[in-house]
NUKOL-437804 format. One record per residue (C-alpha): residue in three letters; x, y, z. Coordinates in nm, 4 decimals, decimal comma. Layout:
BEGIN
Ala | X | Y | Z
...
// end
This chain:
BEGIN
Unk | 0,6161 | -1,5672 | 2,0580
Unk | 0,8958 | -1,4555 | 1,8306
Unk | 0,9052 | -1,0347 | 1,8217
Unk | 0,9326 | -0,9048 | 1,4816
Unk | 1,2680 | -0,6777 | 1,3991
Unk | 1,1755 | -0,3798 | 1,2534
Unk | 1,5218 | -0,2468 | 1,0163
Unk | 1,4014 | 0,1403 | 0,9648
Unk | 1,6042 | 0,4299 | 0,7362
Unk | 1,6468 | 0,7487 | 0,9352
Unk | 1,5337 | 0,9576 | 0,7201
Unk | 1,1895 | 0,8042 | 0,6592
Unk | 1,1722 | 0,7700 | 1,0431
Unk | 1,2253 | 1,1425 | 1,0761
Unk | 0,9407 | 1,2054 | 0,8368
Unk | 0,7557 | 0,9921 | 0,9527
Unk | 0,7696 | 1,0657 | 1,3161
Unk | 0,6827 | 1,4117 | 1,1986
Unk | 0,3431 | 1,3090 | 1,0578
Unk | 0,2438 | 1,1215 | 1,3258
Unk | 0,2622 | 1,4508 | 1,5221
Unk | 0,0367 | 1,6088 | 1,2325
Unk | -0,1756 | 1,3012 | 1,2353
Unk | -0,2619 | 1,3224 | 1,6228
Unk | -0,3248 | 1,6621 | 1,5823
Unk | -0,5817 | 1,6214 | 1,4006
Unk | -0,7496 | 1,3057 | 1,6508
Unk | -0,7246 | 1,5485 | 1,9277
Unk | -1,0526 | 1,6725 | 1,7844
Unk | -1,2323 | 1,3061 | 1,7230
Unk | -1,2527 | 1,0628 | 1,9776
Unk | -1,4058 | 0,6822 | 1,9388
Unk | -1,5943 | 0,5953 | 2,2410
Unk | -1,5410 | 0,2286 | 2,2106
Unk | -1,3472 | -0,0208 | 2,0069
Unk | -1,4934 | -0,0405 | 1,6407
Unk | -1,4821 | -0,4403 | 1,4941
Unk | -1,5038 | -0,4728 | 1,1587
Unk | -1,8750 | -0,5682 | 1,1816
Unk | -1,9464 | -0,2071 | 1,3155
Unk | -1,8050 | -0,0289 | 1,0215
Unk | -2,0542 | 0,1717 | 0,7743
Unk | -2,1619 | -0,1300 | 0,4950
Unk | -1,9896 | -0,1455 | 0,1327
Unk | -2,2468 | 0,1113 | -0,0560
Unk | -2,1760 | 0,3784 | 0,2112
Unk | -1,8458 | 0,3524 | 0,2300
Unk | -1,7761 | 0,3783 | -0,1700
Unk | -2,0007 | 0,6375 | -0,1747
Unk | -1,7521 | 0,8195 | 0,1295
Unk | -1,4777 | 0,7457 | 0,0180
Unk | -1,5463 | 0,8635 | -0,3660
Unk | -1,6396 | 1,2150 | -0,2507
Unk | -1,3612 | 1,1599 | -0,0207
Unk | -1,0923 | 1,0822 | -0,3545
Unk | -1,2465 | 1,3395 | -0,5280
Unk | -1,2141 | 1,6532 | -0,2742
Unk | -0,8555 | 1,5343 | -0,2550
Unk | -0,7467 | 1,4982 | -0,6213
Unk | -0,9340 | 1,8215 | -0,6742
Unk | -0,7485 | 2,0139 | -0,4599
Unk | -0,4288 | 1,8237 | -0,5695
Unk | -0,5122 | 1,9339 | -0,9221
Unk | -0,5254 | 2,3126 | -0,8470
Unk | -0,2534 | 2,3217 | -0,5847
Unk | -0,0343 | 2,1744 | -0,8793
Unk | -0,1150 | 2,4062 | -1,1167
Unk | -0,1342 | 2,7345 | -0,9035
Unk | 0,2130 | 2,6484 | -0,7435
Unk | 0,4053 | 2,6037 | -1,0823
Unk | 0,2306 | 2,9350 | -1,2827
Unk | 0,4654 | 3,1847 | -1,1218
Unk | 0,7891 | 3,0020 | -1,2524
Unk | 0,6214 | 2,9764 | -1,5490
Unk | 0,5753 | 3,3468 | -1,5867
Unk | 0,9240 | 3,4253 | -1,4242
Unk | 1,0705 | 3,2712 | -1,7440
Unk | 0,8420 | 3,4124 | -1,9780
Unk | 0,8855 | 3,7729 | -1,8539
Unk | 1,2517 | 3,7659 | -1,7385
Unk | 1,4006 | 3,5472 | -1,9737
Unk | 1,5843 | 3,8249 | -2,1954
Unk | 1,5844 | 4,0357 | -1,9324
Unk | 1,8637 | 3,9126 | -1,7145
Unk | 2,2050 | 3,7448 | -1,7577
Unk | 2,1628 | 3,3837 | -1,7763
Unk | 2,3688 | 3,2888 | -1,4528
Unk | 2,1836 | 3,6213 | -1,2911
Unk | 1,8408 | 3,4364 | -1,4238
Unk | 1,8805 | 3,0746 | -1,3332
Unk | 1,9926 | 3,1487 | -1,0082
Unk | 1,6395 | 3,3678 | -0,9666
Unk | 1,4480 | 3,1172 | -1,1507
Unk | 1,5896 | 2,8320 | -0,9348
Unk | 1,4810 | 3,0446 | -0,6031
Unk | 1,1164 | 3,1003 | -0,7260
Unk | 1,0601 | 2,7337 | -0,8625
Unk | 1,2117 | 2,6444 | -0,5049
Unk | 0,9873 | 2,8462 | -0,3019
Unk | 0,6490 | 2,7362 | -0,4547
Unk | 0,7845 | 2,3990 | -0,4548
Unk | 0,7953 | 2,4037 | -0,0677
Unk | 0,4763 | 2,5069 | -0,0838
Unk | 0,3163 | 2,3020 | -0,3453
Unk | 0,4648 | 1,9890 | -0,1022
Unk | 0,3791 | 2,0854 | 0,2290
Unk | 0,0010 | 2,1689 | 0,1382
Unk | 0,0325 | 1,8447 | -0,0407
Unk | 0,1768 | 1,6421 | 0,2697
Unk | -0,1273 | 1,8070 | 0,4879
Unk | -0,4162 | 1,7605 | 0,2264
Unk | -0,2727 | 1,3345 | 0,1857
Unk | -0,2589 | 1,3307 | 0,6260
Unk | -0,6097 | 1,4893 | 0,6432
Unk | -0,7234 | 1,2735 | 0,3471
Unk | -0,5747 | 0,9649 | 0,5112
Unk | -0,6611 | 1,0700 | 0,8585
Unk | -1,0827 | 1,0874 | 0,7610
Unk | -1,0669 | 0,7399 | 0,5787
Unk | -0,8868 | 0,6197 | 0,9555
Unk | -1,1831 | 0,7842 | 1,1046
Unk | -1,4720 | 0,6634 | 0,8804
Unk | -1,3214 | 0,3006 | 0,9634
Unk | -1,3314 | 0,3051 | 1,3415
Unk | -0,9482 | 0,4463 | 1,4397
Unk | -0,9254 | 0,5213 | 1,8400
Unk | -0,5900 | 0,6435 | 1,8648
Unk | -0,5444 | 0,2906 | 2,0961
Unk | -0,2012 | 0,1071 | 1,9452
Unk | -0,2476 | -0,2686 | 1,9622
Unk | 0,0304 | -0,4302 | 2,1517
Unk | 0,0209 | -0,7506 | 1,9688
Unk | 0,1727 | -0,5556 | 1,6611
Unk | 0,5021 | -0,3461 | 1,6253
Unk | 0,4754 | 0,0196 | 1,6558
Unk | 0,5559 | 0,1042 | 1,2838
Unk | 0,2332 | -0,0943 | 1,1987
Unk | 0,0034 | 0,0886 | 1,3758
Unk | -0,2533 | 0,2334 | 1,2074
Unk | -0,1285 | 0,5679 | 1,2010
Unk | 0,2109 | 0,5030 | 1,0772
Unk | 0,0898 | 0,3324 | 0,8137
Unk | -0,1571 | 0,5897 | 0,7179
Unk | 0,1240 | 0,8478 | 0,7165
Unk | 0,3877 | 0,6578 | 0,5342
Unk | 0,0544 | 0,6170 | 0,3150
Unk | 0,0684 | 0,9653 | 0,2563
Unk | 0,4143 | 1,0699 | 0,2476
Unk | 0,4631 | 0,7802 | 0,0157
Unk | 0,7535 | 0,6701 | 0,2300
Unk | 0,8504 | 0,2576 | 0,2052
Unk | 0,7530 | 0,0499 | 0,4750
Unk | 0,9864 | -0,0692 | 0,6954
Unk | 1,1542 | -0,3924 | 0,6258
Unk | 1,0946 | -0,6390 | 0,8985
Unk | 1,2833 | -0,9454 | 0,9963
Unk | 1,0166 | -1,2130 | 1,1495
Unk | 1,0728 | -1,5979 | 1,1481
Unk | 1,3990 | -1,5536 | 0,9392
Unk | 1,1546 | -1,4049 | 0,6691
Unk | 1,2787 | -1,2133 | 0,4328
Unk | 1,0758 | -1,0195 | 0,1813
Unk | 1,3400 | -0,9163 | -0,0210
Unk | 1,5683 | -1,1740 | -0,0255
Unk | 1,5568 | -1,2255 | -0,3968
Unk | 1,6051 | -0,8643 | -0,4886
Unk | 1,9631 | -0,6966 | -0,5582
Unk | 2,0679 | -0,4186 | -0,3452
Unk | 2,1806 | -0,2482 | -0,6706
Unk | 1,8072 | -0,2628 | -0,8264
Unk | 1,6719 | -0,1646 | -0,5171
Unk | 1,8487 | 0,1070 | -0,4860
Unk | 1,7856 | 0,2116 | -0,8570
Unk | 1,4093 | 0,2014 | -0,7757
Unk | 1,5138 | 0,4308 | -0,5244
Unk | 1,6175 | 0,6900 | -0,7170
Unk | 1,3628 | 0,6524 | -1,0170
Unk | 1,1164 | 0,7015 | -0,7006
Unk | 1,2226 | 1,0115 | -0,5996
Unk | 1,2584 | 1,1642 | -0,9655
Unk | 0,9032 | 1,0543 | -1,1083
Unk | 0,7651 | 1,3952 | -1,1214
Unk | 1,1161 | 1,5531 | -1,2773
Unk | 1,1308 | 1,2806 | -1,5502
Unk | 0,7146 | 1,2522 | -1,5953
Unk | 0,7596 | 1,6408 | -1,6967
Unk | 1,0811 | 1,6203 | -1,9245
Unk | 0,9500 | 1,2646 | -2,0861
Unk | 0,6145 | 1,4922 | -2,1741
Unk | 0,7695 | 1,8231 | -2,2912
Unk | 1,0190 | 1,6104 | -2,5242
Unk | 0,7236 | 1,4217 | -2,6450
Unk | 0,5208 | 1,7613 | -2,7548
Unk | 0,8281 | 1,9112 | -2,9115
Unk | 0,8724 | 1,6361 | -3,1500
Unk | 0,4932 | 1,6410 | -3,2117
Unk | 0,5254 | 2,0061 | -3,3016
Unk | 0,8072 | 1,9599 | -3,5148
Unk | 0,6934 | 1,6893 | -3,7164
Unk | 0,3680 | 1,8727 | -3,7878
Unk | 0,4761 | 2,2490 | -3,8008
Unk | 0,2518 | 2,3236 | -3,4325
Unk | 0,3893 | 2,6270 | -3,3008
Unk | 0,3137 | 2,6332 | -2,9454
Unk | 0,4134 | 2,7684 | -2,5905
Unk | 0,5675 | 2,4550 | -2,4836
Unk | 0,6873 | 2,6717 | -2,1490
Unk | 0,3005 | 2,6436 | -2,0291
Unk | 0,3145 | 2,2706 | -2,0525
Unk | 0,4692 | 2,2335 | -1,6862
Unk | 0,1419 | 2,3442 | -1,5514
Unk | -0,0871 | 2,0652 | -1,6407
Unk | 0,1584 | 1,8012 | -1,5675
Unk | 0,2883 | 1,8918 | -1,2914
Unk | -0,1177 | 1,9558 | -1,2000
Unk | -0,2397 | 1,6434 | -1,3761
Unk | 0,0787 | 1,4329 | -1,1783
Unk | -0,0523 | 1,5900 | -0,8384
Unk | -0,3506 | 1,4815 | -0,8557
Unk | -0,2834 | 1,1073 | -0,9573
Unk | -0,0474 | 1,0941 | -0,6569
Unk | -0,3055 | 1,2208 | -0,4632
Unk | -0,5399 | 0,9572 | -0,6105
Unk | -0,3246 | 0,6476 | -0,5443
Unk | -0,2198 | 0,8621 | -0,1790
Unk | -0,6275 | 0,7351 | -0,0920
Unk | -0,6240 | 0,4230 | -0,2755
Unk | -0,3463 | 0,2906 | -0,0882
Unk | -0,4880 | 0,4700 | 0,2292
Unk | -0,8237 | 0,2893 | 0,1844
Unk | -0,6097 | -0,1256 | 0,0948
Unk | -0,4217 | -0,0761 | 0,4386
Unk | -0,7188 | 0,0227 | 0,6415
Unk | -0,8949 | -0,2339 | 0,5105
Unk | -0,6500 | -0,4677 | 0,4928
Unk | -0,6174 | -0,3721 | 0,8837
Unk | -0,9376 | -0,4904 | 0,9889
Unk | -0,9916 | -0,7960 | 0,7616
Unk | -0,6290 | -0,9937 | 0,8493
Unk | -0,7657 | -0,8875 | 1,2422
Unk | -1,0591 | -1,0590 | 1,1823
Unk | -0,8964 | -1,3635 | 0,9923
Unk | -0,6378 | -1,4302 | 1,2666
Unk | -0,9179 | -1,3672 | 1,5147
Unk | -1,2801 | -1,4496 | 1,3995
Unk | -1,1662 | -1,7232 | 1,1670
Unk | -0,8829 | -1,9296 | 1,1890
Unk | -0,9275 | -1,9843 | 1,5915
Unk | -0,8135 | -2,2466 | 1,8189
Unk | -1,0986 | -2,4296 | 1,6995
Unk | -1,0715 | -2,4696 | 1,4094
Unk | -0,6724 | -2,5346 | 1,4100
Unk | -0,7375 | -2,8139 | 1,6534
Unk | -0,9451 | -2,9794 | 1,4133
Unk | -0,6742 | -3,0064 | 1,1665
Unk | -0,3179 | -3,1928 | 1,2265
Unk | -0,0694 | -3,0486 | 1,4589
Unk | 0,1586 | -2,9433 | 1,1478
Unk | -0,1423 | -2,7482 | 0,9910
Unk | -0,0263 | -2,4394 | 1,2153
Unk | 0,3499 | -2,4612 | 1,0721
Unk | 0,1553 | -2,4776 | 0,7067
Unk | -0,0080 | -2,1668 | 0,7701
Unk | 0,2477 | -1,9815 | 0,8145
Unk | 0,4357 | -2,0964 | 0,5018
Unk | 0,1278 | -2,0322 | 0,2955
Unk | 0,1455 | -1,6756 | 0,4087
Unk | 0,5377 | -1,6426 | 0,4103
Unk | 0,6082 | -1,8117 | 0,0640
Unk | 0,3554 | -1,5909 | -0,1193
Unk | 0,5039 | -1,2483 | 0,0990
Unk | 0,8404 | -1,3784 | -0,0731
Unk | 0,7365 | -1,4013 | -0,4204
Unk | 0,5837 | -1,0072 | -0,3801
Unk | 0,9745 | -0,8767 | -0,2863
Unk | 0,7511 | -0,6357 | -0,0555
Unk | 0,7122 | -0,5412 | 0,3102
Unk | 0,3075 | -0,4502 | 0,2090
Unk | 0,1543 | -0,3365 | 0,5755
Unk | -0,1630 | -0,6153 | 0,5286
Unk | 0,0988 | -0,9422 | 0,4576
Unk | 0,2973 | -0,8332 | 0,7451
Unk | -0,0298 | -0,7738 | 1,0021
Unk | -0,1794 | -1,1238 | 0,8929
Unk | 0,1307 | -1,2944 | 0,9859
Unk | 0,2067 | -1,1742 | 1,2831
Unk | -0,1529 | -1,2103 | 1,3822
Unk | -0,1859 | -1,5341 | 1,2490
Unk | 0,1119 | -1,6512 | 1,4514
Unk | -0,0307 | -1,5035 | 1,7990
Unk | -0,2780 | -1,8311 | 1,7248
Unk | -0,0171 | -2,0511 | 1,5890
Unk | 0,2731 | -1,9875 | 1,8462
Unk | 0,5466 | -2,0831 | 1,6423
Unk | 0,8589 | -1,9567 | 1,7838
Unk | 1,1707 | -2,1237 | 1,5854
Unk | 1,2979 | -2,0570 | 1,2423
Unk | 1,2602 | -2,2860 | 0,9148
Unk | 1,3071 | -2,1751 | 0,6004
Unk | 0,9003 | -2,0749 | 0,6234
Unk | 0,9340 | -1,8583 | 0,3193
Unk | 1,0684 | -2,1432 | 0,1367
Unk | 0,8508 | -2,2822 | -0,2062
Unk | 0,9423 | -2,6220 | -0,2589
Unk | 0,9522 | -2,6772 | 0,1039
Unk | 0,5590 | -2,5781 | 0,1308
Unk | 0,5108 | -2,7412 | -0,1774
Unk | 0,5995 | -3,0520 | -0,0455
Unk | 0,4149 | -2,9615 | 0,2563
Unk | 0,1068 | -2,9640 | 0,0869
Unk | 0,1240 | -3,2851 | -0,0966
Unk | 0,1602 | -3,4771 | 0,2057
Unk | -0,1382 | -3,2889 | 0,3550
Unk | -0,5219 | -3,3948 | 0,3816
Unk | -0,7448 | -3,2515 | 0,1653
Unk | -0,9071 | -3,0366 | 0,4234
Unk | -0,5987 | -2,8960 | 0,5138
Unk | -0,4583 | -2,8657 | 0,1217
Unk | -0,7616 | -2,6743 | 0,1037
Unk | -0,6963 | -2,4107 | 0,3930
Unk | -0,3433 | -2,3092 | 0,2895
Unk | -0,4460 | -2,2928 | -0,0541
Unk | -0,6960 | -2,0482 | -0,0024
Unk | -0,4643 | -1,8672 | 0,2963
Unk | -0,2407 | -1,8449 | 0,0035
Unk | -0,4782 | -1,7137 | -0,2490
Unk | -0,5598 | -1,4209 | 0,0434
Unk | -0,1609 | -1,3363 | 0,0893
Unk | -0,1498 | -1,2982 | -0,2917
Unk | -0,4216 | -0,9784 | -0,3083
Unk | -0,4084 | -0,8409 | 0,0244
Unk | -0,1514 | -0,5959 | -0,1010
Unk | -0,4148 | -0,5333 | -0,3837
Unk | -0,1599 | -0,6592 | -0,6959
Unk | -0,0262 | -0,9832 | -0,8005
Unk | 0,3382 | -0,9978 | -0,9805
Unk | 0,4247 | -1,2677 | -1,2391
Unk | 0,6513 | -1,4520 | -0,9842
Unk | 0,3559 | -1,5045 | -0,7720
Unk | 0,1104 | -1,5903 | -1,0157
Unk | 0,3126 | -1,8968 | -1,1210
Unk | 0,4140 | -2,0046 | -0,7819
Unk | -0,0035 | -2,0070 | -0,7479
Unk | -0,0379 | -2,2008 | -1,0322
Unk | 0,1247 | -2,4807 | -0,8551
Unk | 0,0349 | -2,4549 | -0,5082
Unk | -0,3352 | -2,4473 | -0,6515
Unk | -0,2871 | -2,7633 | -0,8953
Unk | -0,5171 | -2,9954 | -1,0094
Unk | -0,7673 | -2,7453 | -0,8815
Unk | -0,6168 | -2,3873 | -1,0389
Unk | -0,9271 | -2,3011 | -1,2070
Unk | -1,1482 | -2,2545 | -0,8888
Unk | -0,8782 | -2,1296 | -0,6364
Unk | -0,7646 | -1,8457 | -0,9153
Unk | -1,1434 | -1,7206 | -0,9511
Unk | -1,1412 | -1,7206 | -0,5450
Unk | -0,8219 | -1,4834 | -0,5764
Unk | -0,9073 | -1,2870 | -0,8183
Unk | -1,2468 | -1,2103 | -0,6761
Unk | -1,1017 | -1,1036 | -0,3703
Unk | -0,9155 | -0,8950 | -0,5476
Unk | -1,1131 | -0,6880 | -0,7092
Unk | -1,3387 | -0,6709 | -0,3923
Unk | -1,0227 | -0,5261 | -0,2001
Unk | -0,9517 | -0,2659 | -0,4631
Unk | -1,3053 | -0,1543 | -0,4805
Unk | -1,2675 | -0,1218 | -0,1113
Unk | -1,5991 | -0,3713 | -0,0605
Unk | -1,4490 | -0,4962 | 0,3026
Unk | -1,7945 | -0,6687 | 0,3931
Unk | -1,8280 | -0,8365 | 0,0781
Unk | -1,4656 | -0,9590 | 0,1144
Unk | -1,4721 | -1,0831 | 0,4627
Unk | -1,7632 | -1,2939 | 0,3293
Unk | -1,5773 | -1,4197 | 0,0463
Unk | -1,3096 | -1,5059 | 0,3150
Unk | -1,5157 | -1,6571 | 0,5421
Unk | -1,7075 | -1,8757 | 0,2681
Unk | -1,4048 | -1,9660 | 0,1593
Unk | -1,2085 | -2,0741 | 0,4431
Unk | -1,5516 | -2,2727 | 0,6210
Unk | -1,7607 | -2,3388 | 0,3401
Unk | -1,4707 | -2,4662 | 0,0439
Unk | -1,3851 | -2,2384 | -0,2310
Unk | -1,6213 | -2,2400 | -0,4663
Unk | -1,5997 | -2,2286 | -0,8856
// end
């Protein structure tokens, strides 16, 4: 089978490498005694329930670290303002707001691992790397670039290309704006409360406003840390059981020979359109192609080539790379413009039935209902998508 090429910035490697230590750390004190399928994990209702209190601990903590870490450079410039040179006092200022910033970041970096690391848990992790997959998409790099926020690789499979559509310039712009999102969320605010006060005569400490944003801003990241922890693991076990459970041998071989190459466009085209290496779109296809086999390169990420694909396929077979399709468009739990219309006309005639499908799963991935989705997806997929 073709091996995926894994392209990997140093830097990210480096941090990442360093949470996986953290990460195993903490397994050393959990141990799986056997292989957990996805039918073995807690049902839907339990584990909303868990991971709510789980989300809420978290952002919590987020909240306060956030706040507690940015009150003494708050009160450094209150106090010591007029009291020292200004070169004398930005130079002191710059050392305190660095110090708690360390801190404010590392406690951070362990409370998303530990978050991250519990969700793992709660779904059946083992610490046992699945050879079939590429190191980087293990379970607990993903968790950890989950909460380090670090991009995911970009991988070279097929002679698909994620990204192929995007500028180097505006990716590295989205870089930057990345990396500054708490420095400009903070400035953006404070400008926006100055010109409040001005316009209506407020007089008030605007100094004290770094606190609750930089509080408030913790605590979201923390939020979407275990949002996006909770789509990968999910997205983990469901595209294992898809490749595995549901499109099998069997049910290939009672489809055309081509239906395997169709497959993988359906998943491919749609992984395109999303100009992102998302962990679940990745895992499906290279899981779905340990069934399929397909070993040369041709333009599988192509749109008008699967489009006219499809319209020489039977219905049957229109109907499982439709839906395959519809999956690959939610697994990474949004849906951009791009691939919305490029939906639109690999669903045709039938739109209105395959979009309700989509958008169903959807919502049951964000909600983190995995049950309730793998039904969906096996209803689908056996059964015929339903209005």
């Amino acid at each position: 089978m073709h091996q995926p090429k894994i392209k990997t910035d140093k830097i990210n490697s480096l941090i990442e490498s360093i949470g996986v230590k953290f990460f195993l750390r903490f397994s050393k004190k959990l141990k799986s005694e056997r292989t957990i399928k996805l039918k073995d994990i807690p049902s839907d209702r339990v584990l909303e329930v868990v991971v709510d209190n789980i989300t809420l601990n978290v952002v919590i903590i987020a909240f306060l670290i956030g706040a507690l870490t940015t009150v003494p450079a708050v009160l450094f410039e209150i106090y010591y303002k007029e009291a020292f040179e200004p070169l004398y006092y930005y130079g002191l200022l710059s050392l305190v707001t660095l110090f708690f910033l360390i801190i404010e970041v590392g406690v951070l970096y362990w409370l998303g691992i530990r978050g991250v690391h519990t969700l793992s848990y709660l779904t059946g992790y083992n610490d046992e790397e699945d050879s079939t997959l590429p190191p980087e998409y293990d379970v607990k790099n993903m968790m950890v670039r989950s909460a380090f926020e670090i991009e995911d690789p970009a991988i070279e499979y097929l002679g698909i290309d994620p990204q192929k559509y995007v500028s180097s310039h505006w990716l590295f712009i989205r870089t930057i704006l990345y990396k500054a999102k708490i420095i400009l969320t903070t400035i953006i605010v404070k400008f926006f409360l100055k010109k409040l006060a001005m316009r209506y005569g407020v007089r008030m400490g605007f100094i004290w406003v770094a606190i609750p944003v930089t509080a408030i801003w913790d605590a979201i990241v923390m939020y979407r840390v275990i949002q996006d922890a909770k789509l990968r693991l999910f997205g983990y076990h469901l595209s294992k059981h898809i490749a595995q459970e549901i499109i099998t041998d069997k049910l290939l071989n009672s489809y055309s020979n081509d239906i395997r190459e169709g497959a993988i466009r359906a998943v491919s085209t749609i992984m395109v359109l999303s100009q992102d290496y998302h962990p679940n779109n990745v895992l499906l296809l290279i899981r779905l192609n340990e069934n399929l086999a397909i070993k040369e390169e041709k333009n599988y990420d192509d749109l008008n080539i699967f489009l006219a694909y499809l319209n020489r396929a039977s219905l049957d077979e229109k109907h499982l790379l439709r839906t395959l399709s519809g999956m690959a468009a939610v697994f990474d739990g949004k849906m951009k413009k791009e691939e919305k219309r490029a939906l639109e006309e690999i669903f045709g005639e039938e739109g209105e039935r395959y979009m309700y499908f989509t958008k169903e799963l959807k919502k049951m991935l964000l909600s983190g209902h995995i049950h309730q989705a793998t039904l969906l997806c096996e209803e689908g997929i056996f059964n015929g998508v339903k209005a």
